[in-house]
C-alpha positions in Angstrom: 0.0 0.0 0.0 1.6 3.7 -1.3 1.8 5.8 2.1 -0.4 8.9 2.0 2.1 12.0 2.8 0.2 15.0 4.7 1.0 18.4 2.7 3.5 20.7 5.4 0.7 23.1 5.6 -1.5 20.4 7.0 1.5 19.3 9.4 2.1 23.0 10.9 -1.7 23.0 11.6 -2.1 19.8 13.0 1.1 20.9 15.4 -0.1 24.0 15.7 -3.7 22.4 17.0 -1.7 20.3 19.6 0.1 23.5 20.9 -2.8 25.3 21.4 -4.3 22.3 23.2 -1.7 22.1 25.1 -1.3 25.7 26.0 -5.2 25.6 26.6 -5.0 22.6 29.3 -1.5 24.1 31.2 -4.2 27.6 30.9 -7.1 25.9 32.3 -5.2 23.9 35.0 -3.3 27.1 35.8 -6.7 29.2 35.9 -8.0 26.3 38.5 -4.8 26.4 40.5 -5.0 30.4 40.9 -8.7 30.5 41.5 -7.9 27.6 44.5 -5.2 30.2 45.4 -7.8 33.0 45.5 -9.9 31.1 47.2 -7.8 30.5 50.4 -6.8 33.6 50.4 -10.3 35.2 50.6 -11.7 32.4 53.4 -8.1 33.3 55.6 -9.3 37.4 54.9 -12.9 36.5 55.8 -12.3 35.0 58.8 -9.6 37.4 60.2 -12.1 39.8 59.5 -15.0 37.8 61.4 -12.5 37.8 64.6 -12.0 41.3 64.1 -15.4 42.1 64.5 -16.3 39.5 67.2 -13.5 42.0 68.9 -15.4 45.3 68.4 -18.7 43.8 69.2 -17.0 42.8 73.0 -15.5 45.9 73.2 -18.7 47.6 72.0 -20.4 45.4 75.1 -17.6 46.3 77.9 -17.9 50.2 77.2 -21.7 50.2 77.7 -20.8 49.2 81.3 -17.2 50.6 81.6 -15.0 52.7 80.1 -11.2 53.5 81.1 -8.8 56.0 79.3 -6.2 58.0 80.1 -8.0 61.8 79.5 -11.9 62.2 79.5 -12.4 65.4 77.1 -16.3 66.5 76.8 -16.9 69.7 74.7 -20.6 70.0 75.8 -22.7 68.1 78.0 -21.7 65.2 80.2 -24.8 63.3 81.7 -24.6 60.9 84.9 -28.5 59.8 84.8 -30.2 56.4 85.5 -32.8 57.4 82.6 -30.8 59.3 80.6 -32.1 62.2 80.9 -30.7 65.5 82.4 -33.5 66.9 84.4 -35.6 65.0 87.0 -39.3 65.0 85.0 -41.4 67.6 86.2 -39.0 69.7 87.5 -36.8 70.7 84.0 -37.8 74.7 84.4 -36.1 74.5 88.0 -33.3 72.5 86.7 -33.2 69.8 89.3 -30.6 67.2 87.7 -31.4 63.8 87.8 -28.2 63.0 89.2 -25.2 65.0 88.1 -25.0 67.3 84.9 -22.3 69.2 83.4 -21.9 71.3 80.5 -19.2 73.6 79.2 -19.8 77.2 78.0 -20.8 76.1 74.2 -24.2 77.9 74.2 -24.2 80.1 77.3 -23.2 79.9 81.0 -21.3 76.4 82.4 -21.8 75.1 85.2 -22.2 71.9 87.4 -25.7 70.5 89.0 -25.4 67.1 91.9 -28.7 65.6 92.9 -28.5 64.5 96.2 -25.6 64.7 98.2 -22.1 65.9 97.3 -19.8 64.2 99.3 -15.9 64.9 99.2 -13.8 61.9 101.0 -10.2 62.9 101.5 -7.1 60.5 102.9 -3.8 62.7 104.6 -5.0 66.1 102.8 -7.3 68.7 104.1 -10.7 69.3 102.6 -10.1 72.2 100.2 -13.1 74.1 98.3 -11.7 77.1 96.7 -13.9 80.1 94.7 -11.4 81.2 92.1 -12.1 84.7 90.3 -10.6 86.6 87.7 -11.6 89.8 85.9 -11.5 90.2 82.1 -9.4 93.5 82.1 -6.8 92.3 85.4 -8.2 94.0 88.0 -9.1 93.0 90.8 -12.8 91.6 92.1 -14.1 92.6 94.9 -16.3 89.5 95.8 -14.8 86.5 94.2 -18.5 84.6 95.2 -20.6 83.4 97.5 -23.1 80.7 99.2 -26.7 81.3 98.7 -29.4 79.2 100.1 -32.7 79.2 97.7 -36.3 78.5 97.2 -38.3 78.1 94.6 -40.7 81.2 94.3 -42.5 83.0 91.4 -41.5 80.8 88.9 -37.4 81.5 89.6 -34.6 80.7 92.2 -35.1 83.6 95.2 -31.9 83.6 97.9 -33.2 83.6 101.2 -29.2 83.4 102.8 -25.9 84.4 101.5 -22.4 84.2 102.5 -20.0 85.8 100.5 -16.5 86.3 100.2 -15.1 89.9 99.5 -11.8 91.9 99.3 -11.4 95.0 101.4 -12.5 98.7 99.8 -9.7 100.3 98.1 -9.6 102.8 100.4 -8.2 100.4 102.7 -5.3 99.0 100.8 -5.0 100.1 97.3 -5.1 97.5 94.6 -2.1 97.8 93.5 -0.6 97.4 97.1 -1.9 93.4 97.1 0.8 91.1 96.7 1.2 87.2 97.2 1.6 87.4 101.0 -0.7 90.4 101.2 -4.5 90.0 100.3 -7.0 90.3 102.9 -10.5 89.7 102.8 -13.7 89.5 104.8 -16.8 87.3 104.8 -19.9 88.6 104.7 -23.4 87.3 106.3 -26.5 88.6 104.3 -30.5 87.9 105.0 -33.3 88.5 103.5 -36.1 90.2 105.1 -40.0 90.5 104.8 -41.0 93.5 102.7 -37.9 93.9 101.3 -36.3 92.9 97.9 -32.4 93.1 98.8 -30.6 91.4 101.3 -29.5 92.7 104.5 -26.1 92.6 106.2 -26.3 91.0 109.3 -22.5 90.5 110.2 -19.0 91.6 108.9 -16.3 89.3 109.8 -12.7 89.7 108.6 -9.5 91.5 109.9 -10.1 89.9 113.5 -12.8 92.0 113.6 -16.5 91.5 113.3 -19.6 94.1 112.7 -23.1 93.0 114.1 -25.9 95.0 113.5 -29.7 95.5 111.3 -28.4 97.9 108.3 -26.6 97.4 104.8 -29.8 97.0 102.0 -27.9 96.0 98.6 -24.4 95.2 100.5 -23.6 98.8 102.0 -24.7 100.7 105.2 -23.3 97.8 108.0 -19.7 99.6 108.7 -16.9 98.2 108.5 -15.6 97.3 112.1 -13.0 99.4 113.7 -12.6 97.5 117.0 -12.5 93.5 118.0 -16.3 93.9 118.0 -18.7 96.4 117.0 -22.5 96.1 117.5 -25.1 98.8 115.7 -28.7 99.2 115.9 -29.3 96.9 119.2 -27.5 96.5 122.4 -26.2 93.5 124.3 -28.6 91.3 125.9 -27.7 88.3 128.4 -30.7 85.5 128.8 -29.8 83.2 131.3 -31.0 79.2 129.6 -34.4 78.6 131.4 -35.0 75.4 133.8 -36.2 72.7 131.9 -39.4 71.1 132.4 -40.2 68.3 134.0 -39.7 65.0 131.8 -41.8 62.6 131.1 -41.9 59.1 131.8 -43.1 57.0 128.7 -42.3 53.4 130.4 -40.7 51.6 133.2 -40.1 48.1 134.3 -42.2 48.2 137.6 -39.0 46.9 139.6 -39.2 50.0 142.4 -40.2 53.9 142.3 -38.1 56.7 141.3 -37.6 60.2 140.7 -36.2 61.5 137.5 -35.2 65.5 137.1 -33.5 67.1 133.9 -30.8 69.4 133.4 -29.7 71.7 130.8 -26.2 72.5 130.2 -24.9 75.2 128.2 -21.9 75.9 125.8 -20.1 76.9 127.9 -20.4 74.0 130.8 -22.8 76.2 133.1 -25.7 74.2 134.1 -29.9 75.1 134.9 -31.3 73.5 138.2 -32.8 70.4 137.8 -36.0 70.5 136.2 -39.4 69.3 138.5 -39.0 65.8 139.0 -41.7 62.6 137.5 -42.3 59.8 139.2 -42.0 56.5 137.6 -43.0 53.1 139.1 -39.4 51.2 137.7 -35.9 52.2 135.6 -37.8 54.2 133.2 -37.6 55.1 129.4 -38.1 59.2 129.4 -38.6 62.1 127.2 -37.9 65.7 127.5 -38.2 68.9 125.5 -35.0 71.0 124.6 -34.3 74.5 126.2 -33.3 77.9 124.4 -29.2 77.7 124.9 -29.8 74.4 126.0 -26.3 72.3 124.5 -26.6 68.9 126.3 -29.2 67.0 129.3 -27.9 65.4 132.1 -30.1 63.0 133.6 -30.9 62.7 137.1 -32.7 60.3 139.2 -33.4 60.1 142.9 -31.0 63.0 143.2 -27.8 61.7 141.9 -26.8 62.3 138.1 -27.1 58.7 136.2 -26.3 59.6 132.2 -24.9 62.7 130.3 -24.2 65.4 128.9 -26.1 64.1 125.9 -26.7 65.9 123.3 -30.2 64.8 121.5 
C-alpha cells in the first residue's frame, strides 16, 4: 500500500492544534490552581475579618458598662443619669438634675448641677473648696463669690441666705498694694427680710474683727468694724438658759419607784437647776423637751446624776 504523505501546511496545523491544546490545558489547570489560590486567600481574609469584628462587638459590650482611658475630654454636655435624661421630670424649668450634669460654656453659662448629696472623702490632705475669680481686664474683684441658700418662688430661684467672700475697699489698701503674702478679705453674712427685695447685712467678719448690727440693703450701710467687736442698731442682751421642764416618763419596768429630774447644760459647761422631778413606778424610758441655749441634758434620778451630757 503507497503511504499517503500529509501536505507541510496540514502538518504545521495539526502541530499547531496540539500547541494550542496544550497551551489551553497548562491555561485551564493554571486558571484552577490560581482560583484555589484565590480562594484561600479570601476564606483566611474572611475569617480574620469575622474575629476582628467579634473584637469590636466585645469591646462595644464592655464600654456600655465601663469605660477606662487615660484623658476624659467632653466639649458639651456630660450626663450621669439612671434614665438618661438631664433633668428630673417635672421639675426641667427649675433644673433639678437627675443625678449630676455638666456642661461647658458652648451655648451660654457652664456650670455643674449634683442631685442628692455631694460628698468629698479625703485620705492625709485637708478638705479644700476654693472660689477662684478673675476679671477680664486684670483688676481685681471685689467679691470673688458666695453661698446662697434658695427657694423656689414666682416661677425662679429667690436667695433667702448668702455668705459671701469679698476683698477689702480700696480705700483700705489700694489694689495695687496686694501682693502674694498680702491679700485680705472678709466674709460677709447677708439675710433677706420681709418686705424687702435686697438682702440685709447681718454681720461683717474679717481682719479679727467682726460688725453685728440690722443695716446694709444692697451690700452697703453695716460699717466696716474698727474694734474686735462692733454692735449697731441693738444692744447686748444676756438671757440666762431657762430650767427645763419636767420629763416625762413614757415606760418603766415596775421593779421600784423613782424620781427623775432634767438638766440643761450650756456651751459653755454652766448648768440650769434640775427641772421638777416625775415619778416612775421602775428604771424608766423618758422624754424631754430641749431648752433655748440648752447644749446637752444630764439625767438625774433620785438625786444623783445617772447619764450625760447628751446631746439629742
Amino acid at each position: 500500500m503507497t503511504p499517503i504523505h500529509k501536505p507541510p501546511a496540514l502538518k504545521q496545523f495539526t502541530a499547531m492544534k496540539l500547541i494550542i491544546l496544550i497551551l489551553s490545558a497548562s491555561l485551564a489547570f493554571a486558571s484552577v490552581a490560581c482560583a484555589d489560590e484565590n480562594l484561600d486567600a479570601f476564606k483566611l481574609e474572611l475569617e480574620g475579618l469575622k474575629h476582628r469584628v467579634t473584637a469590636l462587638e466585645e469591646e462595644n459590650r464592655k464600654l456600655k458598662t465601663e469605660v477606662v482611658v487615660d484623658r476624659l475630654i467632653v466639649r458639651k454636655e456630660l450626663i450621669v443619669s439612671d434614665t438618661g435624661q438631664k433633668w428630673e421630670k417635672g421639675f426641667e424649668a427649675q433644673q433639678i438634675p437627675r443625678g449630676v450634669y455638666a456642661r461647658s460654656l458652648w451655648d451660654g453659662p457652664g456650670g455643674l448641677w449634683v442631685r442628692s448629696r455631694l460628698i468629698k472623702g479625703e485620705i492625709d490632705d485637708p478638705f479644700d473648696d476654693r472660689f477662684h475669680a478673675l476679671e477680664k481686664d486684670g483688676s481685681v474683684r471685689g467679691a470673688p463669690g458666695h453661698i446662697s441658700w434658695n427657694e423656689w418662688i414666682d416661677g425662679a430661684w429667690r436667695q433667702m441666705a448668702i455668705i459671701q467672700g469679698e476683698g477689702l475697699e480700696p480705700s483700705e489698701i489700694p489694689p495695687k498694694e496686694l501682693t502674694g503674702g498680702n491679700h485680705p478679705g472678709r466674709l460677709r453674712f447677708q439675710t433677706f427680710r420681709p418686705h424687702h427685695d435686697e438682702p440685709l447685712t447681718d454681720a461683717l467678719i474679717g481682719q479679727g474683727m467682726m460688725s453685728l448690727g440690722g443695716g446694709g440693703y444692697g451690700g452697703g450701710g453695716l460699717p466696716y468694724p474698727s474694734e474686735v467687736l462692733q454692735l449697731w442698731g441693738g444692744e447686748v442682751r444676756s438671757v440666762a438658759i431657762p430650767t427645763p421642764e419636767r420629763p416625762t416618763i413614757l415606760s418603766d419596768d415596775g421593779s421600784d419607784e423613782h424620781d427623775y429630774a432634767v438638766i440643761a447644760v450650756g456651751v459653755q459647761g454652766k448648768r440650769t437647776p434640775a427641772s421638777p422631778t416625775a415619778r416612775a413606778k421602775g428604771l424608766a424610758r423618758l422624754r424631754w423637751d430641749s431648752v433655748a441655749g440648752g447644749d446637752a441634758y444630764v439625767i438625774v434620778r433620785d438625786g444623783k446624776e445617772i447619764a450625760g451630757p447628751l446631746r439629742l
